[in-house]
C-alpha positions as CSV (number, residue, x, y, z in Angstrom):
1,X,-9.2,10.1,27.2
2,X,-8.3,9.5,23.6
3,X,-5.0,9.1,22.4
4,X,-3.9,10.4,18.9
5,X,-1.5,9.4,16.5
6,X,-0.2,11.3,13.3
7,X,1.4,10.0,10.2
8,X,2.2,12.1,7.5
9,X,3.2,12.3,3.9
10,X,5.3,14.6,2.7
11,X,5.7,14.8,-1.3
12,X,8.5,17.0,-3.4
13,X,7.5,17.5,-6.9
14,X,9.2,18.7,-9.7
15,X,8.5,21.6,-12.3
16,X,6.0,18.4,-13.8
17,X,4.4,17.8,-11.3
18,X,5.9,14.1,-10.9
19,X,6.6,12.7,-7.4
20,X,10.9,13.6,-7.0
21,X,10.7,12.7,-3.4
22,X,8.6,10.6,-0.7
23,X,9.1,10.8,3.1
24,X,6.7,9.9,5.7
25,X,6.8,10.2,9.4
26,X,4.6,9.3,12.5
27,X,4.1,10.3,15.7
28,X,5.2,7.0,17.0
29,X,9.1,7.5,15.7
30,X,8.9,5.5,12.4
31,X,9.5,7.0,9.4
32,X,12.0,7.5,5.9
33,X,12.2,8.4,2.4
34,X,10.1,5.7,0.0
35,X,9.8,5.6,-3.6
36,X,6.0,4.5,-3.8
37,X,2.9,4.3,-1.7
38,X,-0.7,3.4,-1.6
39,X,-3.3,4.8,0.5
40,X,-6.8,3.7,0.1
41,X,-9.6,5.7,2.2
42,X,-13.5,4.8,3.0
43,X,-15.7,7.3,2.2
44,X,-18.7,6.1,4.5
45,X,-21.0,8.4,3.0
46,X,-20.3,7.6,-0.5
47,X,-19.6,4.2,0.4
48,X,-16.6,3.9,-2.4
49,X,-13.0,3.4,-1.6
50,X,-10.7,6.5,-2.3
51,X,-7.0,6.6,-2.8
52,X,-4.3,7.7,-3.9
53,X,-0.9,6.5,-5.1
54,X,2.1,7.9,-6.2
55,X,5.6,6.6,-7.0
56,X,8.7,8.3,-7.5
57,X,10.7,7.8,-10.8
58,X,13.4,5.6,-9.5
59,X,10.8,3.0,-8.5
60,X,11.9,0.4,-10.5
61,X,9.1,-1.9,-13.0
62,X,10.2,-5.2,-11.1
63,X,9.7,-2.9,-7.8
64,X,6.5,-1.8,-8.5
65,X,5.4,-5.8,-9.6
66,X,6.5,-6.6,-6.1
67,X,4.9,-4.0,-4.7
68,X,1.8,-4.8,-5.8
69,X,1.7,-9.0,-4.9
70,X,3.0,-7.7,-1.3
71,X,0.1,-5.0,-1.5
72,X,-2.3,-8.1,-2.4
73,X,-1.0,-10.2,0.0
74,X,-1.3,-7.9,3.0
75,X,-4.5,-6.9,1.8
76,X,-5.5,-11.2,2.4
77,X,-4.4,-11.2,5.8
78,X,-6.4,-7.4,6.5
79,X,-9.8,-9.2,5.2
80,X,-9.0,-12.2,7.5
81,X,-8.6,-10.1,10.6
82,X,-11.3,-7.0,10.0
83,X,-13.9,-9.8,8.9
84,X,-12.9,-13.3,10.0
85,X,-14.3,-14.3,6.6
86,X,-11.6,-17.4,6.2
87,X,-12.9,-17.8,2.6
88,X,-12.8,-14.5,1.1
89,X,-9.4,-14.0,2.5
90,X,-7.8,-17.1,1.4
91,X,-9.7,-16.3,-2.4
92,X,-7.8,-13.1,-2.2
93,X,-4.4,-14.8,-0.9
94,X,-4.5,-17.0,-3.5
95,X,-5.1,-14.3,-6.0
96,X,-1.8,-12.7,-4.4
97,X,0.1,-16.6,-4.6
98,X,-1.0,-16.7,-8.3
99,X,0.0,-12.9,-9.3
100,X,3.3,-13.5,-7.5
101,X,4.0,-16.3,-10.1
102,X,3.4,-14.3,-13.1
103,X,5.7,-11.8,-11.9
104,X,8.2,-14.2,-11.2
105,X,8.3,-13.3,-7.1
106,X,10.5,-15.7,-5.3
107,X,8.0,-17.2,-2.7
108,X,8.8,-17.1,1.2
């Protein structure tokens, strides 16, 4: 047998069409209001990365920068563990160490 999980988005938009609100929910009990996300799909069949990504208005310039190195960094530690390929994911890590300087990121 199979188990299933859900998560889902839910987005409120206004009379532009702009994100107003995030929430998200899963079947496993977490869940809240967020201001931005990412989500990046594999389209086997195309063999191209999808995705979308949306943020709400009060996400804030210095949010969205730290956003993004955190987005980098986790995206590191996923090519370390999906392909145990030590050198491309400490490339990319660095990539993420070097981005969160330029932002000026406090690191830890």
């Amino acid at each position: 047998m199979h188990e299933k999980h859900e998560i889902r988005i839910e987005i409120t938009l206004d009379d532009k069409r702009v994100p107003k609100s995030i929430r998200w929910d899963a079947s496993e009990g977490d869940g809240g209001e967020c201001r931005a996300f990412l989500l990046s799909l594999w389209d086997a069949d195309g063999r191209t990365a999808l995705r979308i990504d949306l943020w709400t208005p009060e996400m804030t310039v210095e949010e969205m920068k730290a956003f993004c190195w955190q987005t980098l960094a986790m995206m590191a530690e996923t090519m370390r563990k999906a392909t145990r390929e030590d050198a491309l994911a400490t490339e990319l890590g660095a990539f993420a160490d070097r981005f969160r300087e330029l932002i000026g990121a406090p690191s830890g």
